[in-house]
NUMARFI-54481 format. One record per residue (C-alpha): y, z, x. Coordinates in steps of 0.5 Angstrom, whole numbers, padded with zeros to 4 digits, always signed. Layout:
YZX...
//
This chain:
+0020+0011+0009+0020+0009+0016+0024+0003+0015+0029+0008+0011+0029+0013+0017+0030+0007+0022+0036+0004+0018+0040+0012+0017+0038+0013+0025+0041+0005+0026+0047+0006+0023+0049+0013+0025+0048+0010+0032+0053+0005+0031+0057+0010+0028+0058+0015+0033+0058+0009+0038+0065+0007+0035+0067+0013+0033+0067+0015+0041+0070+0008+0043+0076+0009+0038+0077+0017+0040+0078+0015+0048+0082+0009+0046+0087+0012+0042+0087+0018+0047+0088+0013+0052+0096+0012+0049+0097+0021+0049+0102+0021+0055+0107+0014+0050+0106+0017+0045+0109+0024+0048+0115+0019+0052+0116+0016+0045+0117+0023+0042+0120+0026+0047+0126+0021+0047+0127+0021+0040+0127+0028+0040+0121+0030+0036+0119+0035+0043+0124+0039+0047+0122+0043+0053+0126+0048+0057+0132+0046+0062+0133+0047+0068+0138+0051+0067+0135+0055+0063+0131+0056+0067+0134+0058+0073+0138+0063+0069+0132+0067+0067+0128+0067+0075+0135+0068+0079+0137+0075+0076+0129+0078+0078+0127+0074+0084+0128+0079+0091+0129+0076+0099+0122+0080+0099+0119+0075+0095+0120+0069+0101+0114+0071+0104+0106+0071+0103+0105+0079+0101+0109+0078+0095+0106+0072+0092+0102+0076+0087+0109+0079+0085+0112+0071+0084+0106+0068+0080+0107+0075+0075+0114+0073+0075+0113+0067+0072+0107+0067+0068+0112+0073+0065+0118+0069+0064+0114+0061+0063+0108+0063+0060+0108+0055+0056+0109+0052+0064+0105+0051+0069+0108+0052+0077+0108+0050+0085+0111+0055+0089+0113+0054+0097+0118+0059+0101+0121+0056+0107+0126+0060+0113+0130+0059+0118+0128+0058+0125+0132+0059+0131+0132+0051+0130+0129+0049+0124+0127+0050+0117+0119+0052+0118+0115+0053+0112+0111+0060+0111+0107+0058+0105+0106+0054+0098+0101+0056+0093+0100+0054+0085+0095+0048+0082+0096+0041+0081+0100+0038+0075+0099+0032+0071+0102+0026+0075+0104+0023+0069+0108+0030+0066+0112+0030+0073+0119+0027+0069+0119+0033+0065+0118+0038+0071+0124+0042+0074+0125+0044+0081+0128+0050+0082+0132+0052+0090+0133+0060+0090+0137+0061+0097+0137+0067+0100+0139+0069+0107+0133+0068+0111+0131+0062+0108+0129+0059+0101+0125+0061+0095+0122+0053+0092+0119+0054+0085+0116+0048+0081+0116+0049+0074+0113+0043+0069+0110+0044+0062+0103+0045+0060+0103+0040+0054+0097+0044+0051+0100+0044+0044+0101+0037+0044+0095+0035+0047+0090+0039+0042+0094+0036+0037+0093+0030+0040+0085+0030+0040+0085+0032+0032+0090+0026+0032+0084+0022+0035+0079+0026+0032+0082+0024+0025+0083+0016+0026+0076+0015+0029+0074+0019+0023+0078+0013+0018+0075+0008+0023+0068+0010+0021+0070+0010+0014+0072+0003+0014+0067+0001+0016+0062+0005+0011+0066+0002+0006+0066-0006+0009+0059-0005+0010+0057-0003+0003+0062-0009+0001+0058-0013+0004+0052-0011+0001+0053-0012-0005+0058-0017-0006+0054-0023-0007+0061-0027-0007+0062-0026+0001+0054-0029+0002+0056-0035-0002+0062-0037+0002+0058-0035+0009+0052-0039+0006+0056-0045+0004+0060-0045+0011+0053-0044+0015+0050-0050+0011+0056-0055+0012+0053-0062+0015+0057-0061+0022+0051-0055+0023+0045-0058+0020+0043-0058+0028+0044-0051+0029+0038-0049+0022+0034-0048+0027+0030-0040+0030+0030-0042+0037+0038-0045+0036+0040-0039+0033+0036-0034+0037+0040-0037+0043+0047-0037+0040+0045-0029+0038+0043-0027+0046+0049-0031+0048+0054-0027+0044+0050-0020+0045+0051-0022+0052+0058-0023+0052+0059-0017+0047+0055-0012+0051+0059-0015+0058+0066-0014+0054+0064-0007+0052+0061-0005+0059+0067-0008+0063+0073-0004+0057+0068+0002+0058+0069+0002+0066+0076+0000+0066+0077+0006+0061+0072+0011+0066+0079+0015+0067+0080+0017+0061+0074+0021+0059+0074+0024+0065+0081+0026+0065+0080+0029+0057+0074+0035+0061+0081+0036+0066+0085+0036+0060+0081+0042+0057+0081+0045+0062+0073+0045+0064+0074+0045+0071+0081+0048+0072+0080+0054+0076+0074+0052+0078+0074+0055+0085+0078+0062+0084+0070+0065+0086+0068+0061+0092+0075+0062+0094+0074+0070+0095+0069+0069+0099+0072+0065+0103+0077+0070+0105+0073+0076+0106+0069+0071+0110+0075+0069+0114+0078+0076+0113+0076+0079+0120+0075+0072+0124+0079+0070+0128+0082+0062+0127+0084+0059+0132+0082+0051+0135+0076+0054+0139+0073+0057+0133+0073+0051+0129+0066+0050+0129+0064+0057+0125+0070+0056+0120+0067+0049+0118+0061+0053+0117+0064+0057+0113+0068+0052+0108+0062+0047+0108+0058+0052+0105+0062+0056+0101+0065+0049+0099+0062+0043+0093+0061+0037+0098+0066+0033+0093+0073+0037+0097+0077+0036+0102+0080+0042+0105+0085+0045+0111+0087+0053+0113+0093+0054+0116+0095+0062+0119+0102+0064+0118+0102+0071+0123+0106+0076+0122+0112+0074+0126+0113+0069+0120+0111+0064+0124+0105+0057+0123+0101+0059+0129+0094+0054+0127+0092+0049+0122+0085+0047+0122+0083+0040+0117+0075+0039+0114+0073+0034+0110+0066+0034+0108+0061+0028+0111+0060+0025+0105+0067+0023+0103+0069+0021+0110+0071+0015+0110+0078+0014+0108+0076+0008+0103+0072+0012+0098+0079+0015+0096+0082+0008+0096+0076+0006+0090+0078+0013+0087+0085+0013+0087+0085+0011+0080+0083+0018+0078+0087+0022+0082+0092+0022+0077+0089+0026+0072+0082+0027+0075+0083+0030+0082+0087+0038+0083+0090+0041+0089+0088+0049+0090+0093+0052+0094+0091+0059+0096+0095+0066+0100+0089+0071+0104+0090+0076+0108+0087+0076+0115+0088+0081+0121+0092+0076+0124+0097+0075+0118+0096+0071+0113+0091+0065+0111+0093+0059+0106+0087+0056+0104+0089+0048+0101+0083+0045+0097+0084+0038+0094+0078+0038+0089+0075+0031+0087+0070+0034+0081+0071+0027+0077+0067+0024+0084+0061+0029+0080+0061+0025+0073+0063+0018+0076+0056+0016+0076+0053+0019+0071+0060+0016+0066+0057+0010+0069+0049+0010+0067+0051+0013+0060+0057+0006+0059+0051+0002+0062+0046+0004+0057+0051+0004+0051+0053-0002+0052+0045-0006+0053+0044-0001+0047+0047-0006+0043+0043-0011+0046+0037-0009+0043+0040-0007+0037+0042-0014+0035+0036-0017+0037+0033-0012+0033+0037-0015+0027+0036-0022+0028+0029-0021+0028+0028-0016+0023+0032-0020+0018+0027-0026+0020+0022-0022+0018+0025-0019+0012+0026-0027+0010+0018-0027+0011+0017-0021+0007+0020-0023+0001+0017-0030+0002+0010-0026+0001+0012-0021-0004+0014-0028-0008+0008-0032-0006+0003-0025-0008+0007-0026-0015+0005-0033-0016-0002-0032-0014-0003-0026-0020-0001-0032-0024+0007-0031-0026+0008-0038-0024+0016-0037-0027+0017-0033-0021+0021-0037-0016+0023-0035-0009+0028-0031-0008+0030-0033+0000+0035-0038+0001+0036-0040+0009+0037-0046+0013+0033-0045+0018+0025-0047+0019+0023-0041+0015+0029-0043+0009+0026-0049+0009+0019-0046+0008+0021-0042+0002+0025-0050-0001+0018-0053+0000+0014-0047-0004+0019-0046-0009+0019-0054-0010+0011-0053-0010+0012-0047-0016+0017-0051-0019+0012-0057-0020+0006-0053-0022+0010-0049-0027+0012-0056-0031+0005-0058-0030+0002-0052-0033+0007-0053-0039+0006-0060-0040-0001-0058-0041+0000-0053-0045+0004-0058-0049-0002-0064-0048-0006-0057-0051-0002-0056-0057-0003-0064-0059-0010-0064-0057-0010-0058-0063-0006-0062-0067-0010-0068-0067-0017-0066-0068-0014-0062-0074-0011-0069-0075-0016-0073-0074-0022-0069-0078-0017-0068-0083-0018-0077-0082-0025-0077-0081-0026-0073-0086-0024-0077-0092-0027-0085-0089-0034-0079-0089-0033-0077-0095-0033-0084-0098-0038-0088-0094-0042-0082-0097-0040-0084-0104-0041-0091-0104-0048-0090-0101-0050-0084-0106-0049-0090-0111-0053-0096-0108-0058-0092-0107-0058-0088-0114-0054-0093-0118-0057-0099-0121-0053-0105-0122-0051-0112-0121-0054-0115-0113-0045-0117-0113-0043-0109-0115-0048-0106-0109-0045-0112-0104-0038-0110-0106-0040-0103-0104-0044-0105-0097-0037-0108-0096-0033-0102-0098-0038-0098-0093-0037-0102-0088-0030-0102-0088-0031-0094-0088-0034-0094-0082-0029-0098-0078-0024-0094-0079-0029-0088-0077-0031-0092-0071-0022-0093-0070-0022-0085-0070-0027-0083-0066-0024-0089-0060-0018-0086-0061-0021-0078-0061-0025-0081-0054-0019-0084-0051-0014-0078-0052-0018-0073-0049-0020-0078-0044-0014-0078-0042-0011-0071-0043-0017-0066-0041-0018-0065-0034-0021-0070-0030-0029-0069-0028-0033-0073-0023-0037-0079-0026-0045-0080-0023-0043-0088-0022-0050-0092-0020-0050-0098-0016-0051-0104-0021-0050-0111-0021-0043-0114-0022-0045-0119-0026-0047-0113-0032-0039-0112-0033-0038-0119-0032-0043-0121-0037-0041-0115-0042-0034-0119-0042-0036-0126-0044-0039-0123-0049-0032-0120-0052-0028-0127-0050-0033-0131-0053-0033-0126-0060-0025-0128-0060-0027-0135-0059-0029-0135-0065-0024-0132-0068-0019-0138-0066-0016-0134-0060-0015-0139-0054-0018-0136-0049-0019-0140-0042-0024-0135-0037-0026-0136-0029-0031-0130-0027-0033-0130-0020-0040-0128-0019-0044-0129-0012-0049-0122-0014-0043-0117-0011-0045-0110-0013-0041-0104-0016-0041-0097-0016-0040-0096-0024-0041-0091-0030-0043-0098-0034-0042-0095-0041-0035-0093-0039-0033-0099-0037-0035-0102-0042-0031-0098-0046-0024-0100-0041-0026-0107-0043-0026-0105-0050-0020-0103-0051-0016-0109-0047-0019-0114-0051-0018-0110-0058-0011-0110-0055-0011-0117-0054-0013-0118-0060-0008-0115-0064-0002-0116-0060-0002-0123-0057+0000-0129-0059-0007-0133-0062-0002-0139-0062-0001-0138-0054-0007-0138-0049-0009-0132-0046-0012-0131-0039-0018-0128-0036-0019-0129-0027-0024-0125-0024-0024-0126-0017-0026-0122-0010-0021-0120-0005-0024-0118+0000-0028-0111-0001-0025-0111-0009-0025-0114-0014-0019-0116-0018-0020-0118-0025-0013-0121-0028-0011-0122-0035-0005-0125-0038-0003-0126-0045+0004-0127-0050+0006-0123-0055+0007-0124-0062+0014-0124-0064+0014-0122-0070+0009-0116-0068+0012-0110-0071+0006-0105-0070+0008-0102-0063+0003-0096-0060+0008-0091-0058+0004-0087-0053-0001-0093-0050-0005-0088-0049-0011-0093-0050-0009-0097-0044-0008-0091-0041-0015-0088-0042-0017-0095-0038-0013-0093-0032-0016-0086-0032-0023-0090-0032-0021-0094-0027-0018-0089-0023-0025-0085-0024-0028-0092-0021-0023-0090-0013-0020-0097-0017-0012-0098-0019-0008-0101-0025-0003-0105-0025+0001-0107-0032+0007-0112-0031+0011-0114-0037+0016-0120-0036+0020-0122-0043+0014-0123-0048+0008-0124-0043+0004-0118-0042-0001-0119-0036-0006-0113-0032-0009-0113-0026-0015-0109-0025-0018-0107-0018-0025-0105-0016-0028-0103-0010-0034-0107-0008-0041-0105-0005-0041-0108+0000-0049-0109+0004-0050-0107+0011
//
């Protein structure tokens, strides 16, 4: 469950993530897209003379000065209610034009092609209207425009995402890229740890250095909406009931800076100027909070000031006349380190989040490793493993599965050497059977039939032949079941070489009489082995019962027994018969003679070369201290 939680809350954030940066790219481009559409006439706005036709016929003289600046601003908003406006008023002076007052908000810089200035002349002076478009139509617009694409991008990559997991396709042409022999060096978890933190650091620099560069364009979005249009209309009537009955002049610069520094965010600069009631510019008094004092913090800024940054322009009334108070408000200084913290924990986010992917892939990889390897310990031996990978966990799970894969056919192979063992002790009953069942027959009538001495030889003979046959039998039982059943530890006693040696004189001299040619050396200096006697006898019995049948009696065989070192090697050699047709087709009589030695710590080794067969048997001596 807490995996599951995990992976929703890693994914939602990676979405939202991406959803954001594609939201504020697009919206990056607001201002081409509406040229373009501008230019192409799919957006129209009034034109000056439009304009101009609809102020002149309700503007007045009176409207020049500053008691009438309700009066104009309600005209406006009567008129233009979709633009926004800057009003300054100039007269005629005795020799120059002065200007008596300007007041309006702050435009967005990169609309002023669409604005229009309006000069209204009248005989004191000249009445300047500004009026520029307000967008807001288009913007809101926009933001959906922007809302919706992010909203496909998220789509997009759902859908890639679950593509991904479940086209098997795409992970093997991955698989089969990664595992190409010019990348075999980089199969390694701490190569790939490092190729992953390089990257994750290169990704996660990019995406800070792209969010800073883009810092404008978040902050210009809250300006846009208007988050903080108008923010200072409140302090701004303080103000002038505080500087109502003040008098403003240069000797009382310190009380006004008072008032403006505490009335004022710290993120404002800001200056007054008096226009008396003679209509003349009496005083102007600049202050700038002490925190931004320094003229480069502008500089470094600059780049806001565009959309970020807004100028208030406000008209009061003082019993020296009237008082503009000119604001130049900076809120985006307020949200810069803030937009800066965030971006630098959004950007190292992504840090964590890839080595938590790589890591947790490894540990998946492990996972299944465990789950496959509990599998095969409950005894589903034909459950392979799973995980394919080429680094050092990869090559784990390729070992185990070889592992698997090699006790899996063994296990079949003795499930099959159980069935034959099945088989051949019904066979072999079936075959021990009848020779009993004869042998019984022929000593019931020497025993209970009276008859010639001939006819009771006759039966001994034919008893005897039966009882070789069941002696073959039950060698052969022996040897099959020595050969197939599990192997189990023998008690081996320290004995006189000579005891072996001794018993194999006594089989080459039985096939000496025979006729077989046999010429024999057995070194004998008292060694000593450690032996299961009545098993190697049986190991000798089968090589020279083989030797018997097999070999050319017309050629002559071979038998050394030498020691080598701490072994002693026992060499024979005989040809075979050409005409031989009888070919044992398992050999299991030879292999129960490597069986026993192996059970001896010795070692077996058959060499045949055209019709010379030779063994080399090796046995490890006691060797006294």
């Amino acid at each position: 469950m807490n995996k599951k939680k995990n992976g929703w809350f890693l994914k939602t954030y990676v979405l939202l993530t991406v959803a954001f940066i594609t939201f504020f790219t697009v919206y990056a481009f607001r201002y081409d897209v509406l040229d373009s559409l501008y230019k192409k006439g799919y957006v129209e706005f009034e034109t000056k003379e439009s304009m101009e036709k609809k102020l002149k016929p309700v503007i007045e003289e009176k409207y020049i000065y500053p008691e009438n600046i309700n009066d104009v601003t309600n005209k406006l908003n009567e008129l233009f209610p979709d633009y926004d406006y800057h009003i300054w008023s100039t007269i005629y002076g005795e020799k120059k034009k002065v200007q008596v007052y300007e007041t309006g908000y702050d435009y967005i810089e990169e609309t002023q092609h669409y604005r229009e200035t309006i000069d209204i002349t009248f005989a004191r002076g000249i009445l300047s209207v500004q009026i520029h478009p307000k967008i807001t139509s288009y913007l809101n617009a926009y933001r959906l425009f922007c809302l919706v694409n992010a909203i496909i991008i998220s789509f997009i990559m759902i859908i890639l995402y679950r593509y991904e997991q479940k086209n098997s396709k795409l992970k093997t042409v991955l698989y089969h890229l990664w595992n190409k022999p010019k990348l075999h060096r980089l199969h390694k978890l701490s190569t790939e740890l490092l190729l992953v933190s390089i990257g994750t650091i290169l990704f996660v620099s990019f995406m800070l250095v792209f969010l800073y560069i883009g810092r404008d364009v978040p902050i210009a979005f809250m300006r846009e909406l208007q988050l903080y249009e108008h923010a200072l209309d409140e302090q701004a009537a303080v103000i002038q009931e505080k500087l109502r009955n003040i008098d403003i002049s240069k000797g009382n610069n310190t009380e006004i800076e008072k008032i403006l520094k505490n009335n004022l965010p710290d993120t404002t600069f800001s200056f007054i100027e008096v226009i008396p009631n003679k209509k003349d510019k009496i005083y102007e008094y600049s202050y700038m909070n002490e925190m931004y004092e320094n003229n480069d913090l502008y500089i470094l800024n600059h780049t806001y000031a565009s959309t970020a940054h807004i100028n208030y322009n406000y008209i009061m009334e003082n019993d020296q006349g009237f008082v503009q108070l000119r604001i130049n408000y900076y809120p985006y200084l307020n949200y810069t380190l803030p937009y800066l913290i965030v971006s630098v924990i959004l950007s190292f986010s992504y840090l964590l989040i890839f080595l938590q992917l790589f890591i947790r892939n490894k540990i998946k990889a492990i996972q299944i490793i465990q789950k496959d390897t509990s599998i095969l310990a409950g005894g589903d031996w034909s459950h392979s493993f799973q995980y394919y990978g080429s680094d050092e966990i990869g090559q784990l799970s390729d070992e185990l599965r070889s592992m698997q894969k090699s006790f899996y056919d063994n296990m079949q192979n003795e499930k099959k050497a159980r069935k034959a063992n099945q088989e051949l002790i019904t066979t072999l009953s079936h075959d021990l059977r009848t020779p009993l069942t004869s042998l019984l027959g022929y000593l019931e009538l020497i025993r209970y039939r009276e008859g010639s001495v001939e006819m009771k030889r006759e039966y001994l003979d034919r008893s005897l032949l039966k009882v070789e046959q069941i002696r073959s039998l039950s060698n052969k039982m022996f040897e099959y079941f020595l050969v197939f059943e599990k192997e189990e530890s023998l008690n081996l006693e320290v004995q006189p070489l000579s005891n072996l040696l001794n018993y194999i004189r006594e089989n080459i001299e039985f096939m000496q009489q025979d006729d077989m040619k046999i010429t024999y050396t057995l070194e004998d200096e008292h060694y000593q082995i450690a032996c299961n006697i009545e098993m190697l006898q049986r190991a000798m019995d089968n090589l020279f019962s083989n030797m018997h049948k097999y070999a050319d009696h017309s050629a002559t065989a071979i038998v050394r027994g030498i020691c080598e070192g701490n072994q002693y090697q026992l060499y024979m050699s005989n040809q075979i018969r050409i005409d031989d047709e009888k070919v044992e087709s398992n050999r299991i009589g030879l292999k129960s003679v490597e069986k026993i030695i192996m059970m001896h710590n010795g070692t077996m080794n058959i060499d045949v070369k055209e019709n010379t067969f030779t063994v080399v048997l090796e046995l490890p001596l006691v060797i006294a201290e």
